[in-house]
TORZA-760966 format. One record per residue (C-alpha): x, y negated, z; residue number from 1; chain. Coordinates in steps of 0.05 Angstrom, whole numbers, plus 5000, padded with zeros to 4 digits. Layout:
<sites>
   c1   c2   c3 pos unit
    X    Y    Z NUM    A
...
</sites>
This chain:
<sites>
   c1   c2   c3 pos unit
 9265 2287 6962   1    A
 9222 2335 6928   2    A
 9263 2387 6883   3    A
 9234 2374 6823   4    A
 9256 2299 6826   5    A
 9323 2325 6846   6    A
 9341 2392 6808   7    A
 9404 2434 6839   8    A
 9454 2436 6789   9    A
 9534 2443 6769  10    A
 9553 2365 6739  11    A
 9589 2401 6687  12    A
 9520 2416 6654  13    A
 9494 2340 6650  14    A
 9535 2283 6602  15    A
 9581 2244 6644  16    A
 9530 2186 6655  17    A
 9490 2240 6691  18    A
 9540 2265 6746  19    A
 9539 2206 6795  20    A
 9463 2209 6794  21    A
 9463 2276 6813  22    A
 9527 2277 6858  23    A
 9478 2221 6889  24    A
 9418 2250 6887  25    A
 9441 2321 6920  26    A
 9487 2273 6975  27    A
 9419 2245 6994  28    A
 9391 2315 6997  29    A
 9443 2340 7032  30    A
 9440 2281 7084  31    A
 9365 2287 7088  32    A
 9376 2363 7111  33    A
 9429 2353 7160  34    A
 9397 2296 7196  35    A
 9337 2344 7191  36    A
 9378 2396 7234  37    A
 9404 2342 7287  38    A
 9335 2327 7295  39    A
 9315 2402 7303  40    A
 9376 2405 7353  41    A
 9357 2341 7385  42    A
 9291 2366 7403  43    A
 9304 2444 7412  44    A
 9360 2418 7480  45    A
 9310 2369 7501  46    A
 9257 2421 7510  47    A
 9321 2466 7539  48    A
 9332 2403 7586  49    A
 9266 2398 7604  50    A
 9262 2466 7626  51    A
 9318 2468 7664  52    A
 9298 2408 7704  53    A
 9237 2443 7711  54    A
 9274 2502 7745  55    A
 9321 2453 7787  56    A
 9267 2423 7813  57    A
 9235 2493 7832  58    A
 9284 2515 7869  59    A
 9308 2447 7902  60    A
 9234 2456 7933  61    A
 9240 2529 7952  62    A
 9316 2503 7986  63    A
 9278 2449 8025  64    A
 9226 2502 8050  65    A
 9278 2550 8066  66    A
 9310 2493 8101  67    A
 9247 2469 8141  68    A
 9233 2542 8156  69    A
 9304 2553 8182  70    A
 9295 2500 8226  71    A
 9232 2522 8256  72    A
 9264 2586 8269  73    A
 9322 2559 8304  74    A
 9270 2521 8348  75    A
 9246 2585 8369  76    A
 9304 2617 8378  77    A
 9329 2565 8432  78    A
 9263 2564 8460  79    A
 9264 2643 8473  80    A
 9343 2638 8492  81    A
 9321 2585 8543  82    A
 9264 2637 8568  83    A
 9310 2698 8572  84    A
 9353 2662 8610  85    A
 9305 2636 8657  86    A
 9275 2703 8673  87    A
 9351 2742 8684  88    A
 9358 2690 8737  89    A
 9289 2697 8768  90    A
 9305 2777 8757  91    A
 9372 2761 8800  92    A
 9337 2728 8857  93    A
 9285 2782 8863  94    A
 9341 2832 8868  95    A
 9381 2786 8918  96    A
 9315 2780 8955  97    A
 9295 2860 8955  98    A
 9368 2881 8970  99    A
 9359 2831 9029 100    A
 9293 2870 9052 101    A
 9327 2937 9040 102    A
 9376 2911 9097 103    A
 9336 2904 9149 104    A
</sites>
C-alpha cells in the first residue's frame, strides 16, 4: 500500500474508531514487507543454489577427467613395467650367454 493511503502513526493520536483501521492498515503493511523480504531471500539462495550447482558440477567434470586421465596413466605404467621387465630378462640372458663365451 502506498503511504499516503496508509500514514505511519501512534493510535493514541486518532479517535478510538480510528485505531483498528490503522492497527489494520500498518499489519497489512507490515505483512506486505515481510513477505517482500522472504521473497528477496527466496530468490537471493536460489541464485546462491544455482551457483553452487554450477560449481558442483564443475568440478564433478574436472574429478571424472582426473579420473579418466589417471586411468590412462596407469595403462602406461603397466605397459612400461611389463617392458622393463621384459628387457632385465633379455639383459640376463645376454649376460648368461657372454659369460658362457668368456668361458671358453
Amino acid at each position: 500500500m502506498p503511504a499516503a493511503s496508509c500514514p505511519v502513526a501512534t493510535t493514541s493520536r486518532f479517535p478510538s474508531g480510528l485505531a483498528p483501521s490503522v492497527t489494520s492498515c500498518l499489519s497489512l503493511h507490515q505483512k506486505a514487507g515481510l513477505e517482500n523480504t522472504v521473497a528477496e531471500t527466496e530468490c537471493r539462495y536460489a541464485l546462491q543454489l544455482q551457483q553452487i550447482q554450477g560449481l558442483i558440477s564443475s568440478i564433478e567434470a574436472q574429478l571424472s577427467e582426473l579420473r579418466s586421465e589417471m586411468e590412462c596413466q596407469n595403462q602406461e605404467y603397466k605397459m612400461l613395467l611389463d617392458i622393463k621387465t621384459r628387457l632385465e630378462q633379455e639383459i640376463a640372458t645376454y649376460r648368461s650367454l657372454l659369460e658362457g663365451q668368456d668361458a671358453k
